[in-house]
KOLGUVO-355166 format. One record per residue: residue number from 1; residue in one letter; x, y, z of N, C-alpha, C in turn. Coordinates in nm, 4 decimals. Layout:
BEGIN
{nr:NUM, rest:A, n.c1:X, n.c2:Y, n.c3:Z, ca.c1:X, ca.c2:Y, ca.c3:Z, c.c1:X, c.c2:Y, c.c3:Z}
...
This chain:
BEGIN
{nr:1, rest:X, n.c1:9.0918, n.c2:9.6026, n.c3:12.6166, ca.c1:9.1446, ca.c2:9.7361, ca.c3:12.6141, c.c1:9.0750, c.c2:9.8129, c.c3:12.5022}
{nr:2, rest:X, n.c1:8.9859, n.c2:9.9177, n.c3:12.5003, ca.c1:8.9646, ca.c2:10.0072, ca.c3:12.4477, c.c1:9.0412, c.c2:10.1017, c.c3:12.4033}
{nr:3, rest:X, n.c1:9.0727, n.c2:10.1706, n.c3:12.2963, ca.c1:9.0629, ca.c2:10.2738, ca.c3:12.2031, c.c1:9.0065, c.c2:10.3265, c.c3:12.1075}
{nr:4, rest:X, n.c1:9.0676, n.c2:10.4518, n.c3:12.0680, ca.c1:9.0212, ca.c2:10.5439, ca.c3:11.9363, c.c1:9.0870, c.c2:10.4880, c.c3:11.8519}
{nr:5, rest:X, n.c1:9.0655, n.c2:10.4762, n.c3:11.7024, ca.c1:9.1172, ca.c2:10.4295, ca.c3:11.6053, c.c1:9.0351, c.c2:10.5111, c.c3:11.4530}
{nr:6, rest:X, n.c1:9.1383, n.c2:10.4730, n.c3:11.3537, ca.c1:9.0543, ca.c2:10.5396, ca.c3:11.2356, c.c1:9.0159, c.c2:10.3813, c.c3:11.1634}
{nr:7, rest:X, n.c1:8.8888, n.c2:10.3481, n.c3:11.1156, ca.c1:8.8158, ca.c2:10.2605, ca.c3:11.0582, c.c1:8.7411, c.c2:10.3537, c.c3:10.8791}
{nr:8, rest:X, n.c1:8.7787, n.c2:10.3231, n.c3:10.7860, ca.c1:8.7418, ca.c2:10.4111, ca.c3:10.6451, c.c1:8.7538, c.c2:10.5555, c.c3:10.7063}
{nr:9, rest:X, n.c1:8.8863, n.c2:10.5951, n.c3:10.7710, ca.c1:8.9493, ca.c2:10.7239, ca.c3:10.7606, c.c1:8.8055, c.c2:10.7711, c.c3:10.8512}
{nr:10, rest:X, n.c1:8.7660, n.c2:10.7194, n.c3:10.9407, ca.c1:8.6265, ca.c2:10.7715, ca.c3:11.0413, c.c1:8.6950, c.c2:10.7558, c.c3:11.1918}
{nr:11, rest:X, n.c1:8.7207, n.c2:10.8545, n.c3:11.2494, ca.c1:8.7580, ca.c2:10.8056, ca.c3:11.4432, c.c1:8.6364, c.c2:10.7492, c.c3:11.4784}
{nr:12, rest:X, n.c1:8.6999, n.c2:10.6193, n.c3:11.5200, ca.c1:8.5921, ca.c2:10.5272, ca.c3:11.6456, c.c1:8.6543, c.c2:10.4735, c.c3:11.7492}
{nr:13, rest:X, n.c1:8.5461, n.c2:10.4497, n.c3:11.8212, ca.c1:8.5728, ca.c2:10.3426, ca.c3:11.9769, c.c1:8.6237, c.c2:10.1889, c.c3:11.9244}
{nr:14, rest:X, n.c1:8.7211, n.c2:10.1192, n.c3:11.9715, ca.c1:8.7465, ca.c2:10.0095, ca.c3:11.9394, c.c1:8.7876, c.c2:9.9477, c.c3:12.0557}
{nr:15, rest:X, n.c1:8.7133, n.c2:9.7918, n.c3:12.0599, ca.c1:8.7761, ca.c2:9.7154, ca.c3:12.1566, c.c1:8.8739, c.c2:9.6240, c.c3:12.1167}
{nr:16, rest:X, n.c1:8.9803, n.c2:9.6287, n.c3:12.1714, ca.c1:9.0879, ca.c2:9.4965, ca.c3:12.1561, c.c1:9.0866, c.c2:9.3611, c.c3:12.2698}
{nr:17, rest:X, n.c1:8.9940, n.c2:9.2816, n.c3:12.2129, ca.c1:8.9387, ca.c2:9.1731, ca.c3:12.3057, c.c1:8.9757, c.c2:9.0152, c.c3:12.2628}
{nr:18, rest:X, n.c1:9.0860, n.c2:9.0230, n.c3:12.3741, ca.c1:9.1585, ca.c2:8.8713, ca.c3:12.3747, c.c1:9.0477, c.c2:8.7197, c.c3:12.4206}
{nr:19, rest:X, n.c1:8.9595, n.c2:8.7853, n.c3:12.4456, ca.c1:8.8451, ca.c2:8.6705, ca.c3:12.4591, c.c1:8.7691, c.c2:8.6751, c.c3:12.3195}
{nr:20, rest:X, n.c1:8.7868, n.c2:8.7492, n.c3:12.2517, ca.c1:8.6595, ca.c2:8.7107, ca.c3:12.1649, c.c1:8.7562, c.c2:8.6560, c.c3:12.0309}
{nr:21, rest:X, n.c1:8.6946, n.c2:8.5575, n.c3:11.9637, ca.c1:8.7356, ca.c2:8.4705, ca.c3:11.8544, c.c1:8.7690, c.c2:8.5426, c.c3:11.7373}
{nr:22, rest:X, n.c1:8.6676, n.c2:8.6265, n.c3:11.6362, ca.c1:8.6750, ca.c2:8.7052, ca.c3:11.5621, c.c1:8.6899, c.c2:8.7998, c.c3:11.5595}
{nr:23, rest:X, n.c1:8.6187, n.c2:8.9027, n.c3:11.4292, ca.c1:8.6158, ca.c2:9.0880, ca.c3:11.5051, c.c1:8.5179, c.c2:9.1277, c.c3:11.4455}
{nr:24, rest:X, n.c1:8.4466, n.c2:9.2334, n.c3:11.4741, ca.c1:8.3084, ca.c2:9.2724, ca.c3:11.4363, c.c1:8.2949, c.c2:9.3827, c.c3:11.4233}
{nr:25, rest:X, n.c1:8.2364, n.c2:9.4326, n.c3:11.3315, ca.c1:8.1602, ca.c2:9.5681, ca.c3:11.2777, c.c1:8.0357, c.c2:9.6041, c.c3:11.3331}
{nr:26, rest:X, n.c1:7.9893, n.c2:9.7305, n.c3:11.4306, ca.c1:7.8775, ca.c2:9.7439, ca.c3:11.4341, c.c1:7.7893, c.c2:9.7335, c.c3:11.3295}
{nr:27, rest:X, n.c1:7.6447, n.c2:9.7133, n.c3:11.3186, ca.c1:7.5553, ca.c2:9.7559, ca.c3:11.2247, c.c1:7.5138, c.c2:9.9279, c.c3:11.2443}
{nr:28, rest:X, n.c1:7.4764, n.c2:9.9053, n.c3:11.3131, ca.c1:7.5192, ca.c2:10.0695, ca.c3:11.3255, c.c1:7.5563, c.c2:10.2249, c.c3:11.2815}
{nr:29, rest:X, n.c1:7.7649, n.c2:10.1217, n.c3:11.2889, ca.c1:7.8136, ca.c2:10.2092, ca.c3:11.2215, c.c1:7.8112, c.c2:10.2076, c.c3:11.0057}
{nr:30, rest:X, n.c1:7.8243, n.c2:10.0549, n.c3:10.9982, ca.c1:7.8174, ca.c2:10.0553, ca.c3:10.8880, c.c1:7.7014, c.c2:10.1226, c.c3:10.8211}
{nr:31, rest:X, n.c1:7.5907, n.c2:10.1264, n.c3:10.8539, ca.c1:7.4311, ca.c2:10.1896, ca.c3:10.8018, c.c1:7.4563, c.c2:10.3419, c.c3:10.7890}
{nr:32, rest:X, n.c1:7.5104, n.c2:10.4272, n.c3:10.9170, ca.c1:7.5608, ca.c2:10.5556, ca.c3:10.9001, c.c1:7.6589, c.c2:10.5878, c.c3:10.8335}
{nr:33, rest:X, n.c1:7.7488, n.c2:10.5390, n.c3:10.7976, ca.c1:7.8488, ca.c2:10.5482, ca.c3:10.7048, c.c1:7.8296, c.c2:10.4756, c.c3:10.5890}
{nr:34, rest:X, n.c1:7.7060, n.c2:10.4377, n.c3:10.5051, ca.c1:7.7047, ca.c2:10.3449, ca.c3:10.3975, c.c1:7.8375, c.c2:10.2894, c.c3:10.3699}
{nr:35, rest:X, n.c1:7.8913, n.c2:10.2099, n.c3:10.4734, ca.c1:8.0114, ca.c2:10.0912, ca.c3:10.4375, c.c1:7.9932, c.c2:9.9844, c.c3:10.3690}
{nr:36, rest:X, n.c1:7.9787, n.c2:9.9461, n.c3:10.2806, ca.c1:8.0283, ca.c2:9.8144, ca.c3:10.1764, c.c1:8.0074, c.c2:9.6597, c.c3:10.3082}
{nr:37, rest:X, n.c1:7.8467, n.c2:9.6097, n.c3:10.2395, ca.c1:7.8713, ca.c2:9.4662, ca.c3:10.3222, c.c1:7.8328, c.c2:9.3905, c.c3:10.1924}
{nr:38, rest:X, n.c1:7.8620, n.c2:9.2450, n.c3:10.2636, ca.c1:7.8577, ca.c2:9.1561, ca.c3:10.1428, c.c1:7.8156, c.c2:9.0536, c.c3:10.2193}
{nr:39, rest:X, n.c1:7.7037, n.c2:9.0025, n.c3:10.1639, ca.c1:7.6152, ca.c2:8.8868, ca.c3:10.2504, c.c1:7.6758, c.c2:8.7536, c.c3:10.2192}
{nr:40, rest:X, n.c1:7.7111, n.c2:8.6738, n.c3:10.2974, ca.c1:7.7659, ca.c2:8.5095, ca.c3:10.2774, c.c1:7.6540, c.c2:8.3846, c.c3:10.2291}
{nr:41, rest:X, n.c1:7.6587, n.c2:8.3500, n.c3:10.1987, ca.c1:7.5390, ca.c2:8.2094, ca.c3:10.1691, c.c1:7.5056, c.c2:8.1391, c.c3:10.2498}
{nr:42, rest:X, n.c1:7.5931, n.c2:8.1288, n.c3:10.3891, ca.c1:7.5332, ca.c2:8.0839, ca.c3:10.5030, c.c1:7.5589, c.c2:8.1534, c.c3:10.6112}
{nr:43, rest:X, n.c1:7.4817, n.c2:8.1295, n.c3:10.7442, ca.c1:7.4557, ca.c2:8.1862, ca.c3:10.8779, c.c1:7.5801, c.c2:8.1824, c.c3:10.9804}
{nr:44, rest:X, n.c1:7.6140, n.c2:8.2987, n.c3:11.0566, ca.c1:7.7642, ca.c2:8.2992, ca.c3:11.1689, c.c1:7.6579, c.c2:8.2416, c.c3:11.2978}
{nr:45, rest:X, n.c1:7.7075, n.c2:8.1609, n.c3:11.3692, ca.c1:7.6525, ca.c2:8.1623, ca.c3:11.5036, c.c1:7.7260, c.c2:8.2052, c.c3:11.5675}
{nr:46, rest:X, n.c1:7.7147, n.c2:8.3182, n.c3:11.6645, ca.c1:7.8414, ca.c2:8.3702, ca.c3:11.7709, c.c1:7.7883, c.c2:8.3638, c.c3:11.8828}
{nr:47, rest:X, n.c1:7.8133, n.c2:8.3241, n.c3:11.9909, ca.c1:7.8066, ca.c2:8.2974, ca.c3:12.1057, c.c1:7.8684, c.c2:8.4281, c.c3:12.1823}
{nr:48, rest:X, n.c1:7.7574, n.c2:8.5092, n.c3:12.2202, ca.c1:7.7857, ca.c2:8.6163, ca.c3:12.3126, c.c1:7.7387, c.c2:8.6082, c.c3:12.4571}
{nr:49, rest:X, n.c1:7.7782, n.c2:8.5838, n.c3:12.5236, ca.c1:7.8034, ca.c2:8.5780, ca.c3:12.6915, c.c1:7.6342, c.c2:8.4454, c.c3:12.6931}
{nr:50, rest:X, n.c1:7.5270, n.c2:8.4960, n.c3:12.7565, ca.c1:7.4068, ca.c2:8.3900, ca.c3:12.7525, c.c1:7.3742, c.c2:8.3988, c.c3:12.6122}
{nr:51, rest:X, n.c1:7.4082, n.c2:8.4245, n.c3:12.5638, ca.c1:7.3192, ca.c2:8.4270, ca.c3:12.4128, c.c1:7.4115, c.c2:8.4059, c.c3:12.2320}
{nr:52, rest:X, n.c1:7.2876, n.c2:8.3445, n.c3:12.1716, ca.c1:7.3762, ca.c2:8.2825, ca.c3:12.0700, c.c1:7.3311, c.c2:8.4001, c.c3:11.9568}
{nr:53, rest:X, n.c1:7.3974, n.c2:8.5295, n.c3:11.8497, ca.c1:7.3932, ca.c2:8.6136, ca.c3:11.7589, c.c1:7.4021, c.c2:8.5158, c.c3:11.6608}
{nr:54, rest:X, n.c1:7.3444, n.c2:8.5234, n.c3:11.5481, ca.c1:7.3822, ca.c2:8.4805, ca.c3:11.3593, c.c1:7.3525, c.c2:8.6390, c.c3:11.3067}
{nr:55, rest:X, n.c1:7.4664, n.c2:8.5923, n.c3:11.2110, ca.c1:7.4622, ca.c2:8.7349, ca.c3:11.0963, c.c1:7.4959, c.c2:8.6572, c.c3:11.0036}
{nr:56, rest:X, n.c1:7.4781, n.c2:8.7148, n.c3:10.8672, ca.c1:7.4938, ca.c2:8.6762, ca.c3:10.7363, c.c1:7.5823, c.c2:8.7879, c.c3:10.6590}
{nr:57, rest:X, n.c1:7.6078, n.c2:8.8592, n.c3:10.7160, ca.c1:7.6904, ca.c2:8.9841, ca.c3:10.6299, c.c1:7.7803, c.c2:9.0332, c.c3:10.7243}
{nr:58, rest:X, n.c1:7.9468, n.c2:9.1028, n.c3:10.5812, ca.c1:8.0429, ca.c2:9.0923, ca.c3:10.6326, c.c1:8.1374, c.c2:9.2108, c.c3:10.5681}
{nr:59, rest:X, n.c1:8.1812, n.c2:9.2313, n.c3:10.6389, ca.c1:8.2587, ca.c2:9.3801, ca.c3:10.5829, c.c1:8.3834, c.c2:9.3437, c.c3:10.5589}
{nr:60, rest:X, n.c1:8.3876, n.c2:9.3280, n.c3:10.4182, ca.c1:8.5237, ca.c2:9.2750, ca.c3:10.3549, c.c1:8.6307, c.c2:9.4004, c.c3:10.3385}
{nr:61, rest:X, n.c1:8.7627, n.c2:9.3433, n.c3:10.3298, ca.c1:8.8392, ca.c2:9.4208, ca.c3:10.3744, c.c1:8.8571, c.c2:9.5657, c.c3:10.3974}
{nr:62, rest:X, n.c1:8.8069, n.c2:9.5892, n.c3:10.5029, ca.c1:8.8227, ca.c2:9.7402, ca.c3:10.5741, c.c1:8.9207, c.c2:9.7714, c.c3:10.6689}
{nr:63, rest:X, n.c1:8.9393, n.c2:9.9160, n.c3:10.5991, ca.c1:9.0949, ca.c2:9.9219, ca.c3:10.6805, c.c1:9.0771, c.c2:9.9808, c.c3:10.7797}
{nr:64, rest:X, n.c1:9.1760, n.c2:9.9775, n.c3:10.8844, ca.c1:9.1852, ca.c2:10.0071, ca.c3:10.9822, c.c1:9.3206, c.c2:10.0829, c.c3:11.0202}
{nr:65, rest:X, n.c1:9.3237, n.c2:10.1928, n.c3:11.0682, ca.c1:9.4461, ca.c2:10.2656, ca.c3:11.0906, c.c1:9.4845, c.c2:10.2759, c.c3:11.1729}
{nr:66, rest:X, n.c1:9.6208, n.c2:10.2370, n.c3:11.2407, ca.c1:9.7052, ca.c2:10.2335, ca.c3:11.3922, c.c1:9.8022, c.c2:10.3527, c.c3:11.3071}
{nr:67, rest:X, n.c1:9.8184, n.c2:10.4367, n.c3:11.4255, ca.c1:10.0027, ca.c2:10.4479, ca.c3:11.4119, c.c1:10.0428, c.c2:10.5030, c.c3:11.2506}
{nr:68, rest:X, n.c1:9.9442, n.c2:10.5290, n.c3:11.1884, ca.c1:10.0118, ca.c2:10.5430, ca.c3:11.0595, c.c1:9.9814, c.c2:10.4644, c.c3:10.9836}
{nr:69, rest:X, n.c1:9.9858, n.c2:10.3098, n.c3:11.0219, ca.c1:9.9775, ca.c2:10.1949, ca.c3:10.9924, c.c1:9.8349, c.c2:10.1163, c.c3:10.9064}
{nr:70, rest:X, n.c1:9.8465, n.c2:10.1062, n.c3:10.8052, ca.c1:9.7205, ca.c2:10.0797, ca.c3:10.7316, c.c1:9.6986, c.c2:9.8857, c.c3:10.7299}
{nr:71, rest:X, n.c1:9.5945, n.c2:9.8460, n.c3:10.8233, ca.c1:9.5520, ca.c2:9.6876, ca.c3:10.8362, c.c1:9.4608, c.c2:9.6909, c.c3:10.7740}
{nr:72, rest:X, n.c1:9.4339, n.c2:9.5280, n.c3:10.7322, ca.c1:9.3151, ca.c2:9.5057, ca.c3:10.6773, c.c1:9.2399, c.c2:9.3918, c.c3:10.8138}
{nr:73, rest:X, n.c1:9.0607, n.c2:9.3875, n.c3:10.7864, ca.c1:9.0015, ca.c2:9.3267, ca.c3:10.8581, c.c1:8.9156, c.c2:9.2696, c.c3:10.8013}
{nr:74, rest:X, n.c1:8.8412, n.c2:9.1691, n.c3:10.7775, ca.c1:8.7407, ca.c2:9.1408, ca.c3:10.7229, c.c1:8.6499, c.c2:9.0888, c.c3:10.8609}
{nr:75, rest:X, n.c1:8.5221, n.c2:9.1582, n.c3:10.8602, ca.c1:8.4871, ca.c2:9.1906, ca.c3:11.0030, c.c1:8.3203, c.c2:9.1241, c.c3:10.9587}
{nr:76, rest:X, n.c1:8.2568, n.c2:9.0445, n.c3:11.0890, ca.c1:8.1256, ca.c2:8.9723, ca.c3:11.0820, c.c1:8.0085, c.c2:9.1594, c.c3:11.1378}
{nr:77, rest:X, n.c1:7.9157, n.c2:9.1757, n.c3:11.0950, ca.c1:7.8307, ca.c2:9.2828, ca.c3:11.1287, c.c1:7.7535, c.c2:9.1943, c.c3:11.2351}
{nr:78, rest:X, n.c1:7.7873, n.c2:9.2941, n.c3:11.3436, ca.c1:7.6692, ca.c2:9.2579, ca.c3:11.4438, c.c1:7.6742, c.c2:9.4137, c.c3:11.5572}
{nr:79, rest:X, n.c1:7.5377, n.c2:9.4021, n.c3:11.6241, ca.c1:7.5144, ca.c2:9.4721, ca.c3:11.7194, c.c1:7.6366, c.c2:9.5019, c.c3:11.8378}
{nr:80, rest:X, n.c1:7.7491, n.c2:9.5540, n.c3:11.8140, ca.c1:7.8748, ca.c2:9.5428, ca.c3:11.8937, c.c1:7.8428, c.c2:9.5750, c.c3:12.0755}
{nr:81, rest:X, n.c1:7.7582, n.c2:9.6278, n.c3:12.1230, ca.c1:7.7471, ca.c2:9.6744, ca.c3:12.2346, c.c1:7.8300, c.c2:9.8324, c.c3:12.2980}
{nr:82, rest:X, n.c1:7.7942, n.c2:9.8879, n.c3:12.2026, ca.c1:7.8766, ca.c2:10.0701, ca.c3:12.2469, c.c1:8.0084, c.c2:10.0575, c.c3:12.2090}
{nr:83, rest:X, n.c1:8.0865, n.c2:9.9823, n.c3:12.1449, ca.c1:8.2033, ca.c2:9.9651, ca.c3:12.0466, c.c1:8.1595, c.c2:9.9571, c.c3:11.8704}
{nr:84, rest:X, n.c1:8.1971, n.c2:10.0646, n.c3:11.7986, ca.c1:8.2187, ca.c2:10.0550, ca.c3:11.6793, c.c1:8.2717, c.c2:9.9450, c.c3:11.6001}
{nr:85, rest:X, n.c1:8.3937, n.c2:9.8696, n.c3:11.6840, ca.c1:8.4622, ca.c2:9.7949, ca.c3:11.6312, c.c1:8.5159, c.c2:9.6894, c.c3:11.7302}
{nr:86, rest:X, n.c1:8.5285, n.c2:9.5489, n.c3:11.6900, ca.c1:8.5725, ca.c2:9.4282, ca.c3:11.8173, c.c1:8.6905, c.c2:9.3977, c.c3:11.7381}
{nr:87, rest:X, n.c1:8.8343, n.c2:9.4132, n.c3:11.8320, ca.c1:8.8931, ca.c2:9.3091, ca.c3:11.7386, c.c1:8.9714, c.c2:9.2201, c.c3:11.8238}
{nr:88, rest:X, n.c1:8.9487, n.c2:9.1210, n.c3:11.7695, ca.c1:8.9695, ca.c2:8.9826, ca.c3:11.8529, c.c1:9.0986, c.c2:8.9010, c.c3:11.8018}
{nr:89, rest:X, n.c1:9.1020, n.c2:8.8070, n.c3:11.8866, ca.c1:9.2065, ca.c2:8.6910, ca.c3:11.8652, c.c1:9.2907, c.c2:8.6513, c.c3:11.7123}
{nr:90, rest:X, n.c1:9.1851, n.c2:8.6308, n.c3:11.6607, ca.c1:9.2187, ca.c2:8.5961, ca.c3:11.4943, c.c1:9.3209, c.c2:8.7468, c.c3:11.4096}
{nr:91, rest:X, n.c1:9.2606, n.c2:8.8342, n.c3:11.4511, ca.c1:9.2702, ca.c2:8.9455, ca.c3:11.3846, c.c1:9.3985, c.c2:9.0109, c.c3:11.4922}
{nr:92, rest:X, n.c1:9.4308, n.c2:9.0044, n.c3:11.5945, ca.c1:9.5265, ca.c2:9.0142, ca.c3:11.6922, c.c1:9.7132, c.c2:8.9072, c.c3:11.6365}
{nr:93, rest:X, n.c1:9.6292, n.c2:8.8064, n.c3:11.6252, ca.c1:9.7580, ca.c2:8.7096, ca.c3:11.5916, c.c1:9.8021, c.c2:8.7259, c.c3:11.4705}
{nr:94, rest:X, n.c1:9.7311, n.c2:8.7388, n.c3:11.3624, ca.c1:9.7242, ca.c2:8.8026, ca.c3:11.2317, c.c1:9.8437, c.c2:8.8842, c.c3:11.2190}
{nr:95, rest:X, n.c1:9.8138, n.c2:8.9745, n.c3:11.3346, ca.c1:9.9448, ca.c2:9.1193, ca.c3:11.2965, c.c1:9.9927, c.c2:9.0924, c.c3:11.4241}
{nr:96, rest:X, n.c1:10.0682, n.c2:8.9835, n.c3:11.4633, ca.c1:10.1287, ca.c2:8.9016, ca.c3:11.5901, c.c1:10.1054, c.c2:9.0843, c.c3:11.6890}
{nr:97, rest:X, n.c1:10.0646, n.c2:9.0658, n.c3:11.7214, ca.c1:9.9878, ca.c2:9.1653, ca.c3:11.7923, c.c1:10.0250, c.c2:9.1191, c.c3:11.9841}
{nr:98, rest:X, n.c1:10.0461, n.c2:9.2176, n.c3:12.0775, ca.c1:10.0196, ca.c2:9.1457, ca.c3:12.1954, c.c1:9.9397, c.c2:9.2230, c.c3:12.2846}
{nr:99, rest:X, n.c1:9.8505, n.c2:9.2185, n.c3:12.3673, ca.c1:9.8078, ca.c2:9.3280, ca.c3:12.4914, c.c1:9.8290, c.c2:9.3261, c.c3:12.5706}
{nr:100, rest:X, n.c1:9.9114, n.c2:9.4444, n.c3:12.6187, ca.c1:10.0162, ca.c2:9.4901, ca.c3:12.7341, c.c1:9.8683, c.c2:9.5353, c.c3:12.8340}
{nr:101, rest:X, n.c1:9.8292, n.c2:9.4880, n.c3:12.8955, ca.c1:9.6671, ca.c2:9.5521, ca.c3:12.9845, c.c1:9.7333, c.c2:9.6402, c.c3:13.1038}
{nr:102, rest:X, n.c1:9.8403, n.c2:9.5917, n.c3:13.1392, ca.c1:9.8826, ca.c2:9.6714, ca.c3:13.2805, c.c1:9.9042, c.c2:9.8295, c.c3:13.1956}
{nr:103, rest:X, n.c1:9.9623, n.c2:9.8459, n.c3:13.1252, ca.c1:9.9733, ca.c2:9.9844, ca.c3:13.0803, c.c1:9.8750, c.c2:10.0111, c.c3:12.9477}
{nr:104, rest:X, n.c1:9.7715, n.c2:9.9457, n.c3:12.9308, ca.c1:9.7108, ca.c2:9.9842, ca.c3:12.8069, c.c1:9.7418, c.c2:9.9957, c.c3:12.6677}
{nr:105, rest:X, n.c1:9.8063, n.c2:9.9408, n.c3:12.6400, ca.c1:9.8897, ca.c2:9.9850, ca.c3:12.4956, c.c1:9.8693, c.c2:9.7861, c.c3:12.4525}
{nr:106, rest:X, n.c1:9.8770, n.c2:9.8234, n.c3:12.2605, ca.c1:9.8692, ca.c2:9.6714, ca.c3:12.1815, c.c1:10.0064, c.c2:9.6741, c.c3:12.1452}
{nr:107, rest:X, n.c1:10.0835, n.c2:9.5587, n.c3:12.1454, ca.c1:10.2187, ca.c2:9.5923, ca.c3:12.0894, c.c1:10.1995, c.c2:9.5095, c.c3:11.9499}
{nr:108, rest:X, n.c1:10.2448, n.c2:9.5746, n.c3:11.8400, ca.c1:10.2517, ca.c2:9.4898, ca.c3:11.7097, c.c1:10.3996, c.c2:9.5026, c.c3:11.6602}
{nr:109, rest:X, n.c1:10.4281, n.c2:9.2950, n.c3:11.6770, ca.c1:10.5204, ca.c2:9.2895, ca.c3:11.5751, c.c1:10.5087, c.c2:9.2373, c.c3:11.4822}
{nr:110, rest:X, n.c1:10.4642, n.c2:9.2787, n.c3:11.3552, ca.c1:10.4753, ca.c2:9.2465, ca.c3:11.1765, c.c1:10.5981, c.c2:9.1753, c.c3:11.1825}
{nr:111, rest:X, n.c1:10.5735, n.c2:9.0874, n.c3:11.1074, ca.c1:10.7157, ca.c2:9.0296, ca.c3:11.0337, c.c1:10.7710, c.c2:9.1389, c.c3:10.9233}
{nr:112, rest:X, n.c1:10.8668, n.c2:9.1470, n.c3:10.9388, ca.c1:10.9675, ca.c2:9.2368, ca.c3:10.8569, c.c1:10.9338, c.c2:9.3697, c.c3:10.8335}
{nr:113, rest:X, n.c1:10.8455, n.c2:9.4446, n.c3:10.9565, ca.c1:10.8086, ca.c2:9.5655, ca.c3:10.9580, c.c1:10.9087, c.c2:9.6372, c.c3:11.0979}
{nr:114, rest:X, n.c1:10.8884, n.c2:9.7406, n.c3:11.1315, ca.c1:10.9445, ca.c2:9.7666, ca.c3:11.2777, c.c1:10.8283, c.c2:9.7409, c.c3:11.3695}
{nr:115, rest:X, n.c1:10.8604, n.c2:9.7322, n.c3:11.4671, ca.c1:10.7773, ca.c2:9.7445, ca.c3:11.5911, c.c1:10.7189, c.c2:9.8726, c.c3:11.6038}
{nr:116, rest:X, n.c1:10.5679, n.c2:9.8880, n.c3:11.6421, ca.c1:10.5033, ca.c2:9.9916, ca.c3:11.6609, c.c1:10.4200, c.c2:9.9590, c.c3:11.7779}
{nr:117, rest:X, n.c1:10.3335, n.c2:10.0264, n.c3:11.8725, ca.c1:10.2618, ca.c2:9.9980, ca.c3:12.0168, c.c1:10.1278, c.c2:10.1237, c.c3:11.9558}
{nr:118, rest:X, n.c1:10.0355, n.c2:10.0652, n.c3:11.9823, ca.c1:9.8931, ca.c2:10.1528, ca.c3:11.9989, c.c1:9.8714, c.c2:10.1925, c.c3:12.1212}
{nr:119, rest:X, n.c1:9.8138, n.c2:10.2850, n.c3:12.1831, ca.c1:9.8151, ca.c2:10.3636, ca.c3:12.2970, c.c1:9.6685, c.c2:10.3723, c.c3:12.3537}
{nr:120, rest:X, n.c1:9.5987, n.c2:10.2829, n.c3:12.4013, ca.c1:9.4693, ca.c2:10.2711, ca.c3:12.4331, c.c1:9.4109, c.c2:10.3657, c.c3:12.5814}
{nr:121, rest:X, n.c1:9.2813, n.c2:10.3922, n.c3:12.5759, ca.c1:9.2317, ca.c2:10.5044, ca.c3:12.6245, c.c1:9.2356, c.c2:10.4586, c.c3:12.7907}
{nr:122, rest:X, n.c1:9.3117, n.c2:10.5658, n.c3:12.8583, ca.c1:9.3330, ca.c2:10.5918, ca.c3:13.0123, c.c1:9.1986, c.c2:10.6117, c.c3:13.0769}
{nr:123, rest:X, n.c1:9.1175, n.c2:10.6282, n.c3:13.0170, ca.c1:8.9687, ca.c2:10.7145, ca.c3:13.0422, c.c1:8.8531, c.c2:10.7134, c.c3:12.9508}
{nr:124, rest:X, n.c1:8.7226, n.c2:10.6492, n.c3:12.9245, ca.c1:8.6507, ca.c2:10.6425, ca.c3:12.8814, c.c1:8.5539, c.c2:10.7544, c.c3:12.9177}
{nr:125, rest:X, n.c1:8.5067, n.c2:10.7967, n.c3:12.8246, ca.c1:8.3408, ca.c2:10.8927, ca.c3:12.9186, c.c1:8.2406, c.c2:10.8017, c.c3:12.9423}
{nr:126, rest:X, n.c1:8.1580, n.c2:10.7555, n.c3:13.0203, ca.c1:8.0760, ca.c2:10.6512, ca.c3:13.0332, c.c1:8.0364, c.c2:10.5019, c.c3:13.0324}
{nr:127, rest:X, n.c1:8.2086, n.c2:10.4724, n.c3:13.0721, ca.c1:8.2563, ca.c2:10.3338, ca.c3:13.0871, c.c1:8.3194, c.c2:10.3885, c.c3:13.2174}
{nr:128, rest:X, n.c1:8.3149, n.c2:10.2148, n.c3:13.3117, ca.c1:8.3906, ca.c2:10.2587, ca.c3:13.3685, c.c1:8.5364, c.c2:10.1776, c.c3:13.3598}
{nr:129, rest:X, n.c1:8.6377, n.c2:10.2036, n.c3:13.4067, ca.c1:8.7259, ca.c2:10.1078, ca.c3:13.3802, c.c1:8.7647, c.c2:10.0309, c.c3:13.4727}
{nr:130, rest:X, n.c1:8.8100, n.c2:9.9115, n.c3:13.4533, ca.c1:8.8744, ca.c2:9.8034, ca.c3:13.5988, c.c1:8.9868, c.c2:9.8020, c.c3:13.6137}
């Protein structure tokens, strides 16, 4: 499920992707926005569909804004594919998070916060949707 989201107070495209393991930062976006990376001492192998990505740098905690709602992410930089931002499994369960796909919306329940729902995009321009 795709949406808009604010990432360092910037609107972007974000995917909320229950297949993917981690979550990722374009390079991209970080280079145009001089965002804060920090290189690791060793290599990520990520396994993207036929093909295996390594990155070495990582965008330590960047926030991310739902709802009002200020998260943190610590996100691997890679070539995202026309998404600004991936956020995946780890980062989903994190903020016990669920994706409602029939109606588009993430539901997050925080422990000892209220319940809040993100409202993901009905309509892409140049995607199509399934």
């Amino acid at each position: 499920m795709a949406g808009k989201i604010l990432v360092y107070s910037i609107l972007i495209l974000s995917l909320f992707d229950s297949s993917a393991s981690y979550y990722f930062i374009s390079r991209r976006f970080t280079a145009l926005y001089s965002i804060p990376l920090v290189c690791m001492s060793g290599q990520w192998k990520i396994s993207m569909g036929n093909e295996v990505i390594t990155t070495n740098r990582i965008c330590k905690a960047c926030t991310i804004e739902l709802r009002g709602k200020k998260l943190e992410a610590y996100m691997l930089v890679l070539d995202t594919g026309g998404y600004e931002v991936i956020l995946g499994m780890n980062w989903l369960s994190k903020y016990h998070a669920v994706i409602d796909c029939q109606n588009k919306k993430v539901i997050f329940r925080i422990s000892r916060q209220p319940e809040f729902q993100f409202i993901g995009e009905l309509s892409l321009p140049g995607r199509r949707n399934k």
